[in-house]
C-alpha positions in Angstrom: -27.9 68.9 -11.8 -27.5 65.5 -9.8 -31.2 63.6 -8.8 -31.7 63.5 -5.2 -31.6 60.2 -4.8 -29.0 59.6 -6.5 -27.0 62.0 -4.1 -28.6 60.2 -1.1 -27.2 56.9 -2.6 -23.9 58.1 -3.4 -23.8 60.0 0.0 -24.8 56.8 1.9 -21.6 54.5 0.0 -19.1 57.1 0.8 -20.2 56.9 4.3 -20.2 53.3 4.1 -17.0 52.8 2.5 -15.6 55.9 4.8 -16.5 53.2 8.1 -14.8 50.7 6.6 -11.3 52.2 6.0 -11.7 53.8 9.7 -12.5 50.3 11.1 -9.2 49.2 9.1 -7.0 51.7 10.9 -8.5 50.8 14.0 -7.8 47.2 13.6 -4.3 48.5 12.7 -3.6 50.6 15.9 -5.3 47.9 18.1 -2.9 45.1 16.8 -4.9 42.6 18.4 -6.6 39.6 16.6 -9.4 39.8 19.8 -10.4 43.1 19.4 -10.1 43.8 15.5 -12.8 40.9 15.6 -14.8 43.2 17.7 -14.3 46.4 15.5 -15.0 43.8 12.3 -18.3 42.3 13.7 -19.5 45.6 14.7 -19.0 46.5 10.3 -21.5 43.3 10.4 -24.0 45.4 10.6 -23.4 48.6 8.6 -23.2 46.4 5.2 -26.9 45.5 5.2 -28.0 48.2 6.7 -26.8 50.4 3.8 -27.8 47.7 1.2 -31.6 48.1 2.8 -31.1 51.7 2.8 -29.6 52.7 -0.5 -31.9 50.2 -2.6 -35.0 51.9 -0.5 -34.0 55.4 -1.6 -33.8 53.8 -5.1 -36.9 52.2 -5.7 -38.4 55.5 -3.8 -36.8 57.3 -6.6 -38.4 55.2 -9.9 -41.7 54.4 -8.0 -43.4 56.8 -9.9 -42.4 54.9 -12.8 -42.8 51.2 -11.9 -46.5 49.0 -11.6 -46.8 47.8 -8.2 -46.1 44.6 -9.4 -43.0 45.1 -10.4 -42.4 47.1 -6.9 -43.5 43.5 -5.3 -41.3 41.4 -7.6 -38.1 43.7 -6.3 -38.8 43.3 -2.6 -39.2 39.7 -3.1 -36.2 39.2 -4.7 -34.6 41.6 -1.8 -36.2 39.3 0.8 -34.3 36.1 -1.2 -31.0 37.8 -0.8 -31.7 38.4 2.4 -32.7 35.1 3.5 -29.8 33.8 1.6 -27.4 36.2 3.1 -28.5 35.1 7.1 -29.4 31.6 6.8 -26.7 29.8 8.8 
């Protein structure tokens, strides 16, 4: 039997990755550099989003099993990628 979370993970990178190749075709059947920029900056968002989402249903998953120190050292190091990943 497959854990739930591990499903909901799963589920949530074949939705992802499903957006992605849809965005693709769209670019493709626009064939315009102005508005596959559009379609691209729109996947801007899903990426992190379902980085924040899958590693939430994760750590919801082993909670049980981890001190809440280690819970804080994970979110801080989630908070460093993040800070890395939008500073300008």
């Amino acid at each position: 039997m497959i854990d739930k979370f591990v499903l909901g993970m799963a589920t949530l990178r074949i939705l992802s990755g499903s957006l992605e190749v849809l965005a693709a075709l769209i670019m493709l059947r626009l064939n315009q550099v102005e508005k596959a920029l559009l379609v691209n900056s729109a996947l801007a968002l899903t990426g992190p989003l379902v980085l924040i989402t899958t590693t939430t249903i994760g750590l919801v998953g082993i909670a049980d099993r981890l001190s809440a120190s280690r819970i804080a050292w994970i979110a801080a190091g989630i908070c460093c990628l993040f800070i890395g990943i939008l500073k300008k």
